[in-house]
MARBA-3410 file (N, C-alpha, C, O; in Angstrom, 1 decimal):
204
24.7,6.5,-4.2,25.6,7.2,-5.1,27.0,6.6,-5.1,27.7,6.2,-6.0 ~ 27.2,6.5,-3.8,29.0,6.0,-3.5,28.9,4.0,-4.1,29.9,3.4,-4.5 ~ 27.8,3.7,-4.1,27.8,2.2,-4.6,28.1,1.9,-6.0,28.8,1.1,-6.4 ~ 27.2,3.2,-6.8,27.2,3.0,-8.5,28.6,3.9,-8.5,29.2,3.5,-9.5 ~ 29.3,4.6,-8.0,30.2,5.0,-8.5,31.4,3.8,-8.3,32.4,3.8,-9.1
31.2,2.8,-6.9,32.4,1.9,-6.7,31.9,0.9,-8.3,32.7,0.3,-9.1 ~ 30.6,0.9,-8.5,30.8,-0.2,-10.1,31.2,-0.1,-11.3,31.5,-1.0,-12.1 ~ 31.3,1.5,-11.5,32.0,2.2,-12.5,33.3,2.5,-12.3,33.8,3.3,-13.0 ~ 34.0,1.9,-11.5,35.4,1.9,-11.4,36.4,1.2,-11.2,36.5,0.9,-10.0 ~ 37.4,0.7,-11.9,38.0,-0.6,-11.5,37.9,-1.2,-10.2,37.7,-0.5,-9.2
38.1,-2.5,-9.9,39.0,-2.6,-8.8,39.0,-4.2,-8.5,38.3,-4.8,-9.3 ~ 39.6,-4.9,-7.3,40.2,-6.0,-7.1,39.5,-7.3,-6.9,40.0,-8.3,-6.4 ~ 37.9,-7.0,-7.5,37.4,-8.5,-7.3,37.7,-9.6,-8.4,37.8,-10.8,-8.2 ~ 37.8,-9.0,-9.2,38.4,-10.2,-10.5,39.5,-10.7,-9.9,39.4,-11.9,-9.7 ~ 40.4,-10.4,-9.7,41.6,-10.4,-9.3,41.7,-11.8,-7.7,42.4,-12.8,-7.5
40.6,-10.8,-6.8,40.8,-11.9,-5.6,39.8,-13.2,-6.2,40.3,-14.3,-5.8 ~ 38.6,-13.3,-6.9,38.3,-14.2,-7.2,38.8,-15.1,-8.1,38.1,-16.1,-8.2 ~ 39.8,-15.1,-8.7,40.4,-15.7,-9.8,41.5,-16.4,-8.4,42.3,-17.1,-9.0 ~ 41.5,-16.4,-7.7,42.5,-17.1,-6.3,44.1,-17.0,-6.8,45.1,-17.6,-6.2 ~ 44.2,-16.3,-7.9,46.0,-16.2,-8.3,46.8,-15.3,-7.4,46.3,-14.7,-6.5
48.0,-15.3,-7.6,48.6,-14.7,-6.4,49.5,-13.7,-7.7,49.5,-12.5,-7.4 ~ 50.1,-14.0,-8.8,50.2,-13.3,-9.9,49.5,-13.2,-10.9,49.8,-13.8,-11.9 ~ 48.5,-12.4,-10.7,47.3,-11.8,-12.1,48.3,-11.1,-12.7,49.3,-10.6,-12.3 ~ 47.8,-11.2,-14.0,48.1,-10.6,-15.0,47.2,-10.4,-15.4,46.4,-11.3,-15.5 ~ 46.7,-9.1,-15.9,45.4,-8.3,-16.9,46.4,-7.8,-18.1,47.4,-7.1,-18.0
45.7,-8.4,-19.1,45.8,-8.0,-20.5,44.7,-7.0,-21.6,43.5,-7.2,-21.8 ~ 45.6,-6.0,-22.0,44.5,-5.8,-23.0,45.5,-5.2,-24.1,46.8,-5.1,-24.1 ~ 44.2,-4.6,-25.3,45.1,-4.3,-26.7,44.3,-2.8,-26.3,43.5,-2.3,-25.5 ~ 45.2,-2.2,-27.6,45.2,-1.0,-28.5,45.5,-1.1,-29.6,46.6,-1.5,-29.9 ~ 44.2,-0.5,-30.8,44.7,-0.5,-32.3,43.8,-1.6,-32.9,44.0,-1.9,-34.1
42.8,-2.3,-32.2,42.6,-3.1,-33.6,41.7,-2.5,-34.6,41.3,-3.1,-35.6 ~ 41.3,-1.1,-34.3,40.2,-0.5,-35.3,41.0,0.3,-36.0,40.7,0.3,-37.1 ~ 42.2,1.1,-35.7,43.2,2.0,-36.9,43.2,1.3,-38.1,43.2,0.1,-37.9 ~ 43.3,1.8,-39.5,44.1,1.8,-40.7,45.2,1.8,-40.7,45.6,1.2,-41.7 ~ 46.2,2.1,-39.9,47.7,1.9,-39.8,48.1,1.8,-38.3,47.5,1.9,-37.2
49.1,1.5,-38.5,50.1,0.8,-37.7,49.8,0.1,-36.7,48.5,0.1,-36.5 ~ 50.6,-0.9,-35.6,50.7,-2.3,-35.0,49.3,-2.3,-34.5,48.8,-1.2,-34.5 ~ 48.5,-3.4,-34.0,47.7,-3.6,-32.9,49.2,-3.6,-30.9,50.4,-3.7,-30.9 ~ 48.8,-3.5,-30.5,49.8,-3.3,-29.4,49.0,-3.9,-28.0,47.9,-3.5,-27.7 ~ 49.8,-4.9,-27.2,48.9,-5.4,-26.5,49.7,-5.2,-25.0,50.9,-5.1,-25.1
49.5,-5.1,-24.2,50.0,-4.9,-23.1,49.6,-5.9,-21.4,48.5,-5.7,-20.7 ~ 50.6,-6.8,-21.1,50.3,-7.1,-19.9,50.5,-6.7,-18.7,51.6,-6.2,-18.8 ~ 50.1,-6.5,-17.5,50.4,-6.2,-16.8,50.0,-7.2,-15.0,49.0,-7.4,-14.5 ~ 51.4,-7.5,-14.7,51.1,-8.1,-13.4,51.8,-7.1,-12.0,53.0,-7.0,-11.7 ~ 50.0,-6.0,-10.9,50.2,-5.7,-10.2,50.4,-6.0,-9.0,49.9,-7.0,-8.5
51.2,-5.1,-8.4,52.0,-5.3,-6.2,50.7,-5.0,-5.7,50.2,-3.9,-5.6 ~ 49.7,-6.4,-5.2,49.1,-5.9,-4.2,49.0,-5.1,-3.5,47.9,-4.5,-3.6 ~ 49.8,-4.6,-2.8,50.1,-3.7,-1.5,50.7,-2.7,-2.2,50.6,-1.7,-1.6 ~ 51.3,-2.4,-3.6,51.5,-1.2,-4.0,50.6,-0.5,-5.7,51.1,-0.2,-6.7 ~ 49.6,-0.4,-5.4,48.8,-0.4,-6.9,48.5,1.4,-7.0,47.9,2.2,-6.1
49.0,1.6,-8.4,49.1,3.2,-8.5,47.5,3.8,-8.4,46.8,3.3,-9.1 ~ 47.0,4.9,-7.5,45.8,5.5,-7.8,45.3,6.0,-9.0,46.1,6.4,-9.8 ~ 44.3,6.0,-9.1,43.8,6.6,-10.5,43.5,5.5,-11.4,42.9,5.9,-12.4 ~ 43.8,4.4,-11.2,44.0,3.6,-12.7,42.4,3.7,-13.5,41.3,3.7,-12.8 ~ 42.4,3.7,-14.6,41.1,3.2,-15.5,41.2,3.1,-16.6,42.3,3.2,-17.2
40.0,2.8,-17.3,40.1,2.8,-18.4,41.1,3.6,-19.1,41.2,4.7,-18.7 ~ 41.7,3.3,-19.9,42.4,4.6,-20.8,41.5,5.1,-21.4,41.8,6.2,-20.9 ~ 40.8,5.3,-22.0,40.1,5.9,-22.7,39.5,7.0,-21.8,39.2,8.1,-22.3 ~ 39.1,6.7,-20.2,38.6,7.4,-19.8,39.8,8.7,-19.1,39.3,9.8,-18.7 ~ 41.0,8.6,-19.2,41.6,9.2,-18.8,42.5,9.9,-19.8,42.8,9.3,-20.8
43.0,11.5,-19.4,43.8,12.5,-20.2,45.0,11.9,-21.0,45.5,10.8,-20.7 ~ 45.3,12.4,-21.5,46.6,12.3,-22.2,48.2,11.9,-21.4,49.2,11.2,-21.4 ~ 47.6,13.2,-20.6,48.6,13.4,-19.6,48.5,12.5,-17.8,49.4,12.3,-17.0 ~ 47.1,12.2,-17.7,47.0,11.0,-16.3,47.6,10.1,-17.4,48.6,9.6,-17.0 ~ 47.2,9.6,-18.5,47.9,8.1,-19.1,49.1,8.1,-18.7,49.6,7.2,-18.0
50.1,9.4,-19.3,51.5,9.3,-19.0,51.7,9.2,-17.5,52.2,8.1,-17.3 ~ 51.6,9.6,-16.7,51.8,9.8,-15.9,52.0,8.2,-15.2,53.0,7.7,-14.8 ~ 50.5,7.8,-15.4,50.3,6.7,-14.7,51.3,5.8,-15.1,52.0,5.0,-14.5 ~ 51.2,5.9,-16.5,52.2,5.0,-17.5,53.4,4.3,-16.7,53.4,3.1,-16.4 ~ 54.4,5.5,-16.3,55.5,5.8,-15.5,55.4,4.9,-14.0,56.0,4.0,-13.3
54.4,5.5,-14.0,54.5,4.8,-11.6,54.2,3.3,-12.2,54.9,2.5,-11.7 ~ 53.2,2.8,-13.7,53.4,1.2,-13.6,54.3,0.9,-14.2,53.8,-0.1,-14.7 ~ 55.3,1.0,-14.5,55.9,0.7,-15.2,57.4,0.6,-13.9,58.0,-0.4,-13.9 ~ 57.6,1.2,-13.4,57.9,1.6,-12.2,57.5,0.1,-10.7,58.3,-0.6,-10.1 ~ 56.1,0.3,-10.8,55.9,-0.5,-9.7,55.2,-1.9,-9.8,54.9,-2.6,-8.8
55.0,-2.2,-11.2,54.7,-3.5,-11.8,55.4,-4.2,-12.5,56.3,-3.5,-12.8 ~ 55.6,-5.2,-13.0,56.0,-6.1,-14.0,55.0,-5.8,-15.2,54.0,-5.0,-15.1 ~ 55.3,-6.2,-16.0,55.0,-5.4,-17.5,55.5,-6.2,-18.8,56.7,-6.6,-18.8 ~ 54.9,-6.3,-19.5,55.1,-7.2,-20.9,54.5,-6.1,-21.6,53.9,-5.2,-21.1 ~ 54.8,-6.4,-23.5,54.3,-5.9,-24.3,54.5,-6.7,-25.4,55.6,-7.2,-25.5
53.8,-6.9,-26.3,53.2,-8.1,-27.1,52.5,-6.7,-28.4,51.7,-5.8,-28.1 ~ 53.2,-7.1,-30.0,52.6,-6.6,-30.9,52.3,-7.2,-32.1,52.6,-8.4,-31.9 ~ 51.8,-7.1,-33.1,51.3,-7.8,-34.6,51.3,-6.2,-35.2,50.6,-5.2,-34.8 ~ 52.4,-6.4,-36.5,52.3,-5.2,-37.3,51.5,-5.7,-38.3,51.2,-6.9,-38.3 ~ 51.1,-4.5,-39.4,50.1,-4.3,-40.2,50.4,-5.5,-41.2,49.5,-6.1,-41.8
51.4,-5.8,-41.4,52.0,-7.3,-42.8,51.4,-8.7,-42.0,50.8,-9.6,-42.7 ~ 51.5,-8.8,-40.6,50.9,-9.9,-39.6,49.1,-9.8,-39.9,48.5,-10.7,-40.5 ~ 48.6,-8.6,-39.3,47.6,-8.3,-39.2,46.9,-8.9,-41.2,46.1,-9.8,-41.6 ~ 47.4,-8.0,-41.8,46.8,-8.3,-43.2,46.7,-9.9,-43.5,45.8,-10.3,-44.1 ~ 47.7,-10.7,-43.1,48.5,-12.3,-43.3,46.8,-12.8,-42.6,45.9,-13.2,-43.4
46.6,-12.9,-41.1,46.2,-13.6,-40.6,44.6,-12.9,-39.5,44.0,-13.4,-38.6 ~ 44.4,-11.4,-40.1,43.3,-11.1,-40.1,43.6,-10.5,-38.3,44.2,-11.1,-37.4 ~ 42.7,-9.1,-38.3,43.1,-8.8,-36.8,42.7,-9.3,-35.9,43.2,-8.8,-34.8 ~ 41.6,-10.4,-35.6,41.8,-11.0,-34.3,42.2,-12.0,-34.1,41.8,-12.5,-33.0 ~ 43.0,-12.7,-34.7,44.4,-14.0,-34.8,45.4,-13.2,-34.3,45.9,-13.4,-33.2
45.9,-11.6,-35.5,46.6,-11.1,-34.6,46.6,-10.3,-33.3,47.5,-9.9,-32.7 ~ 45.5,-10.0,-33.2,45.2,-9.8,-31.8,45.7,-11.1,-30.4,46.4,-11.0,-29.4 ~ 45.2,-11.7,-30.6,45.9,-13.4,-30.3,47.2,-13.5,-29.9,47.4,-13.8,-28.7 ~ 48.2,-13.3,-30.8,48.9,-13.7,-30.6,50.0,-12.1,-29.9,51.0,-12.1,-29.0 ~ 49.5,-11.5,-30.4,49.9,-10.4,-29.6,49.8,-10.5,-28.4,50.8,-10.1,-27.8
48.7,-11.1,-27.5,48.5,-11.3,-26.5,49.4,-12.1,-25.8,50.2,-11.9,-24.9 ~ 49.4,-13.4,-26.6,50.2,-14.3,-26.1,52.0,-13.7,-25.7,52.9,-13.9,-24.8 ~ 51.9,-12.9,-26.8,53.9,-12.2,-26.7,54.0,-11.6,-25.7,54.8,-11.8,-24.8 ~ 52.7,-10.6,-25.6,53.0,-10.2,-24.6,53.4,-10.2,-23.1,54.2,-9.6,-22.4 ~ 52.2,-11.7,-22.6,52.3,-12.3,-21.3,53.7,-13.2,-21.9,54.0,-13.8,-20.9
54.5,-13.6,-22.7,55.7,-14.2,-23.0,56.8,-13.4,-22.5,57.9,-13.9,-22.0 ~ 56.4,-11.8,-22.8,57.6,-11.0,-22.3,57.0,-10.6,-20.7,57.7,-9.5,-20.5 ~ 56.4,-10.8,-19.8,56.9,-10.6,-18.5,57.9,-11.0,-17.8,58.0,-12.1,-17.3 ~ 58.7,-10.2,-17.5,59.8,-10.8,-16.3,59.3,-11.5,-15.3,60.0,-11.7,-14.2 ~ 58.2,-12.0,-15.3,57.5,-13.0,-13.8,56.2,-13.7,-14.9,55.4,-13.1,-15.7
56.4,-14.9,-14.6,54.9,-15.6,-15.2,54.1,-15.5,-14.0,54.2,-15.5,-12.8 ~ 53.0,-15.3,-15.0,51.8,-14.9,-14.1,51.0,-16.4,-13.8,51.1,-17.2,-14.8 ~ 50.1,-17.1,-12.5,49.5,-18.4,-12.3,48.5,-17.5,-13.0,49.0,-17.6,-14.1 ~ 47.5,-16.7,-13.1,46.5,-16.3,-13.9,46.3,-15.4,-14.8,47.1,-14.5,-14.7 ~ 45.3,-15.1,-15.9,45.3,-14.2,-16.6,43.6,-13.6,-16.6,42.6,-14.3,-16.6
43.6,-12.5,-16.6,42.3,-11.7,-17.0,42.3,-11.2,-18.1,43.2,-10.4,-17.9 ~ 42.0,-11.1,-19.4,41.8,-10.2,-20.6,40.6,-9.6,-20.8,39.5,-10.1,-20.6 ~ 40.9,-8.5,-21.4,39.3,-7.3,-21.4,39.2,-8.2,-23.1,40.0,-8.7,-23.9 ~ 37.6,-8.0,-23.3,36.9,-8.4,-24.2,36.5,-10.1,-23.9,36.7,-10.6,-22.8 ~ 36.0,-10.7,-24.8,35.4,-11.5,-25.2,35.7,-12.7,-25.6,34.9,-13.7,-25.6
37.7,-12.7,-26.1,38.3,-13.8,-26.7,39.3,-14.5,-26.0,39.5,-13.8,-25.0 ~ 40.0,-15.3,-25.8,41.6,-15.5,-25.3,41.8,-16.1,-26.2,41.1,-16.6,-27.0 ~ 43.1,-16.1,-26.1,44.4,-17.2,-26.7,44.6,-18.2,-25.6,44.2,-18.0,-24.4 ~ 45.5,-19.5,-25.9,45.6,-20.4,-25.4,46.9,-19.8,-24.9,47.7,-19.2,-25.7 ~ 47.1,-20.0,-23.3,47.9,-20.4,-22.7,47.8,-21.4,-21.2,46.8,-21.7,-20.5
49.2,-21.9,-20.9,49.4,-23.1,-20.4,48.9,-22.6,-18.6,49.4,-22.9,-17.6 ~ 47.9,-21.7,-18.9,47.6,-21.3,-16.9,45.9,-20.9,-17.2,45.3,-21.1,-18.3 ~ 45.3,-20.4,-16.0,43.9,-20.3,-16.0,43.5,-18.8,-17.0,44.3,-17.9,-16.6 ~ 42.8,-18.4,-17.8,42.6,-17.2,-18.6,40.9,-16.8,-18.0,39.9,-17.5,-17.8 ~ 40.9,-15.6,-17.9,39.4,-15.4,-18.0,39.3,-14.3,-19.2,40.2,-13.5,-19.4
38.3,-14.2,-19.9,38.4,-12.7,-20.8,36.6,-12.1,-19.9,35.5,-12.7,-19.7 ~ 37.0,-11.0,-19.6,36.1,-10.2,-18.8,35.7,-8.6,-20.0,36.2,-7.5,-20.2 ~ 34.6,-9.4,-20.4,33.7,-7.6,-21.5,33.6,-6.3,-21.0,33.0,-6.3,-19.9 ~ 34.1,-5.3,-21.4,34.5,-4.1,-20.7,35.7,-4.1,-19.4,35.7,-3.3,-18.4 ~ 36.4,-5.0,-19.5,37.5,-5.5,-18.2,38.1,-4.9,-17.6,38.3,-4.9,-16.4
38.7,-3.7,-19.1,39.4,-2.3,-18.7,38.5,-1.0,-17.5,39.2,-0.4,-16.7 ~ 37.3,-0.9,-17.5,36.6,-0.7,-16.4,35.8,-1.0,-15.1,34.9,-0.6,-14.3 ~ 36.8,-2.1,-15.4,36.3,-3.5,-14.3,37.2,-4.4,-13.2,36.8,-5.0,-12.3 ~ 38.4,-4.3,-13.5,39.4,-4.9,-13.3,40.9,-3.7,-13.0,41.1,-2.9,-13.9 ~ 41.4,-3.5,-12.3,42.6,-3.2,-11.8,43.7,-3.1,-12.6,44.0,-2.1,-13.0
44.4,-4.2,-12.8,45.2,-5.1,-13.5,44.9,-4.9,-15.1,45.9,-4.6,-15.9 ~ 43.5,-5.1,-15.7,43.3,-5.0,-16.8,43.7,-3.5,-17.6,44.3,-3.3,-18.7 ~ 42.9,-2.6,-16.3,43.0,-1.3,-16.8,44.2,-0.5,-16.7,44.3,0.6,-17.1 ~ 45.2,-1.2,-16.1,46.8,-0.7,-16.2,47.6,-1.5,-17.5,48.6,-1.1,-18.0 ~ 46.9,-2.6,-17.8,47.6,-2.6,-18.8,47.1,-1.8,-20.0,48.0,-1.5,-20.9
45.5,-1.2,-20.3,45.1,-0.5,-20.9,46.1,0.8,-21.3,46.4,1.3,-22.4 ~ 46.7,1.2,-19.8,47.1,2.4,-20.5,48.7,2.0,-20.9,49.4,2.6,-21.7 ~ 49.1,1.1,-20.2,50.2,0.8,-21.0,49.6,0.6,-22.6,49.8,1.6,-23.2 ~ 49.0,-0.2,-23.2,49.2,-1.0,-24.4,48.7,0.6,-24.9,49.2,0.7,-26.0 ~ 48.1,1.6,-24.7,47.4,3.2,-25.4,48.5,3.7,-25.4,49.1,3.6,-26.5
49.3,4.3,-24.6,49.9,5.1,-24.5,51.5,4.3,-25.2,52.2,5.0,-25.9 ~ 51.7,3.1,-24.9,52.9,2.7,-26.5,52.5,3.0,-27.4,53.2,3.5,-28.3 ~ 51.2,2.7,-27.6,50.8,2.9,-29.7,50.5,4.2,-29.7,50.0,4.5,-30.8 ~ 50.7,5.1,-29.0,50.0,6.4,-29.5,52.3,7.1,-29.2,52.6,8.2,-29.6 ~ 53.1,6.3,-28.7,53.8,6.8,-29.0,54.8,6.4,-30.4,55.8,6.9,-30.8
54.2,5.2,-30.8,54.7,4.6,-31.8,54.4,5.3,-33.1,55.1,5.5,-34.1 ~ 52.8,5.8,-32.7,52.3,6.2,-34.4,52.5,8.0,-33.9,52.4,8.8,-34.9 ~ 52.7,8.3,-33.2,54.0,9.6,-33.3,55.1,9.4,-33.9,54.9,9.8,-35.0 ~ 56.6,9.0,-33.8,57.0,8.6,-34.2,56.9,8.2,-36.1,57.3,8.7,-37.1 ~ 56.6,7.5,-36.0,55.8,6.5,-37.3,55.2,8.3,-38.6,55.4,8.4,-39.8
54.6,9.2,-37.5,54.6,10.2,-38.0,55.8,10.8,-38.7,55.7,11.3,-39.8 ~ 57.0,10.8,-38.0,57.8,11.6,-38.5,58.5,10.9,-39.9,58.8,11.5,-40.9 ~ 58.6,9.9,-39.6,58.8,8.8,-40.8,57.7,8.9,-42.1,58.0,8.6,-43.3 ~ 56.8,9.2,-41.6,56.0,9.2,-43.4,55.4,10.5,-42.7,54.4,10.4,-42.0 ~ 55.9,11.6,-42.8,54.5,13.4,-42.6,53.7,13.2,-44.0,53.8,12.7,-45.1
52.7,13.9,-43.2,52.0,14.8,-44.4,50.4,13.3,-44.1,49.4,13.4,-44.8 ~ 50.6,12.3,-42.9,49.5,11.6,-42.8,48.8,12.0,-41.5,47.6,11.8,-41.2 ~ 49.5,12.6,-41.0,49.2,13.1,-39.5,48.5,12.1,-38.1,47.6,12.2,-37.3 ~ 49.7,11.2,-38.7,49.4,10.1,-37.5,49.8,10.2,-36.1,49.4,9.4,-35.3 ~ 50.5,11.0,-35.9,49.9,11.7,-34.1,48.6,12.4,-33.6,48.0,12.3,-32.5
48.2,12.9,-34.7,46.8,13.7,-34.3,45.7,12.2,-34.5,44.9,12.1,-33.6 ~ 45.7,11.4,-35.4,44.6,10.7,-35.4,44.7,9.1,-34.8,43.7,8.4,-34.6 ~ 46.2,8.8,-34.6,46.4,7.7,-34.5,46.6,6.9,-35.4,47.5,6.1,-35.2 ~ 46.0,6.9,-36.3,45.7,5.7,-37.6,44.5,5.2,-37.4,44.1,4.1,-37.6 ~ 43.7,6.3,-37.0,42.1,5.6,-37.2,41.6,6.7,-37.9,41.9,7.8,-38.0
40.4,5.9,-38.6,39.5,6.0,-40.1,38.7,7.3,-39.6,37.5,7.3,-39.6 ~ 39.5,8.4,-39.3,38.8,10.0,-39.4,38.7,10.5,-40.6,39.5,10.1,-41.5 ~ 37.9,11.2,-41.0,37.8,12.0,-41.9,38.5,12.6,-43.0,38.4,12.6,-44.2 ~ 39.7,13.3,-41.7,41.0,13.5,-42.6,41.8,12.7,-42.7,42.8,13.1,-43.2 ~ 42.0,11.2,-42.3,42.3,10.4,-42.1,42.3,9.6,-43.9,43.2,9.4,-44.7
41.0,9.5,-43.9,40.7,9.0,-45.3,41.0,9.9,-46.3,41.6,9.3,-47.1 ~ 40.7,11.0,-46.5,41.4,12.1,-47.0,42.4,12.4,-47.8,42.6,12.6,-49.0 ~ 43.2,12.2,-46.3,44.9,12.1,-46.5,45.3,10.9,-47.5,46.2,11.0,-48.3 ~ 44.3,9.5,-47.1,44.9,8.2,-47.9,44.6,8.8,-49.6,45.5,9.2,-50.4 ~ 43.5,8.8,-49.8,43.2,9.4,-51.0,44.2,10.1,-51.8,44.9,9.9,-52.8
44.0,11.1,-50.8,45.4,11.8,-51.7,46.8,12.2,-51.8,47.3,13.1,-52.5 ~ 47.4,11.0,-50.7,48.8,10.2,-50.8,48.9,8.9,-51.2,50.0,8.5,-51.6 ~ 47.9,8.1,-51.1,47.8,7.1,-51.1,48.7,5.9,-49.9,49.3,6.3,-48.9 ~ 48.6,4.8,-50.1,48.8,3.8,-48.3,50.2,4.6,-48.3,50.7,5.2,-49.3 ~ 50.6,4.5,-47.1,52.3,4.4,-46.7,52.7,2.6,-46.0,51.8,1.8,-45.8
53.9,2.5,-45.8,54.4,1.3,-45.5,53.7,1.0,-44.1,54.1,0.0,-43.6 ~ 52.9,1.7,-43.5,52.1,1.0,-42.2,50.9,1.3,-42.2,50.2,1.4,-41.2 ~ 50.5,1.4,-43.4,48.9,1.0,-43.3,48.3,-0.7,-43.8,48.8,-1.6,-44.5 ~ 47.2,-0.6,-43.3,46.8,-2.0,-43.3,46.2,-2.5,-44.6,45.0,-2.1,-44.8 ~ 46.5,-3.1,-45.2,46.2,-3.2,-47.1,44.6,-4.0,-46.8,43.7,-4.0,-47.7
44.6,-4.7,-45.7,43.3,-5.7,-45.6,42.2,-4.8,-45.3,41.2,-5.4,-45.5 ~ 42.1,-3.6,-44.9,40.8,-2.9,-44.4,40.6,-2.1,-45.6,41.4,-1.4,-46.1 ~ 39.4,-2.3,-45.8,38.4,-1.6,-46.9,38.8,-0.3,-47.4,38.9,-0.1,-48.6 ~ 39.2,0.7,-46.4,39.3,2.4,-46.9,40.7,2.4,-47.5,40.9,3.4,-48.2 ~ 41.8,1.4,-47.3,43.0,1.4,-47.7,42.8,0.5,-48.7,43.6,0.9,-49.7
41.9,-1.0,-49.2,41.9,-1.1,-50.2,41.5,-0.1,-52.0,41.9,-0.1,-53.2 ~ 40.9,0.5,-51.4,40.2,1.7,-51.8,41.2,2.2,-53.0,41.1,2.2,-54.2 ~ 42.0,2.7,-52.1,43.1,3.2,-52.5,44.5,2.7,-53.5,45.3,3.5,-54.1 ~ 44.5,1.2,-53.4,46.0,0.6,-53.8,45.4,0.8,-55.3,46.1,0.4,-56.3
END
């Protein structure tokens, strides 16, 4: 039991196997919404000081996200790297996913010798990259940047809410719910939805 549970939960072999002494784990949030940025988040953690709890975001509350948010942000170095919906439509979301990535490890206060990224792709940079499938529940590093890169975009398209109501982009994010499509229909796009994805062409 205690074996399958250590595989289902982050932790430090990516990291010591990759022989870097500053990992950086990257990941995104947002390339499936209808509106607003994709949001990518790096993160390079203190060995000797790594917050409990970390995982996936998705697997964790609203409120462990914040929380956690806080102690990394606090006790790591940290980048954030975005592509808004005019980028995204321009050059298609996994170019801008790309380069999102890249801004982001651009904005760390510490270059990292290595990088891990959750999924399947990387962008080119000038150090070793690995992209690791499901990374965010696999990886340490990866999954703290998870909830950084979640927890900015879910505060951005709050926000972003108050600026256009009546789409109710805190409750859904900007992904293609029900009332989601709904709402487009019968407001039609606002200035941060994605004109390139089907349910908003729909609509122009």
């Amino acid at each position: 039991m205690r074996q399958n549970r250590e595989k289902s939960t982050p932790n430090w072999h990516y990291e010591t196997q990759s022989g870097g002494i500053m990992v950086a784990g990257v990941d995104e949030a947002g390339r499936g919404p209808l509106a607003g940025p994709v949001v990518v988040a790096a993160v390079i953690l203190a060995p000797n000081n790594i917050p409990d709890g970390l995982n996936d975001s998705k697997k964790l509350s609203q409120s462990k996200r914040e929380a956690l948010f806080k102690i990394i942000i606090q006790t790591a170095h940290v980048g954030i790297g975005m592509a808004e919906p005019e980028e995204i439509d321009r050059i298609n979301i996994l170019a801008a996913t790309m380069v999102a990535m890249q801004r982001a490890v651009a904005d760390l206060p510490a270059a990292p010798d290595t990088i891990l990224i959750d999924g399947n792709h990387c962008p080119k940079f000038n150090v070793p990259v690995q992209a690791i499938v499901k990374g965010d529940a696999k990886s340490l590093s990866i999954a703290a940047a998870s909830i950084i890169a979640k927890t900015t975009r879910d505060r951005l398209m709050a926000e972003a809410d108050s600026r256009f109501p009546g789409y109710g982009h805190t409750g859904h994010k900007g992904y293609p719910t029900k009332t989601h499509r709904e709402t487009l229909i019968k407001l039609g796009a606002s200035p941060i939805h994605r004109r390139s994805y089907a349910p908003v062409k729909v609509v122009l």
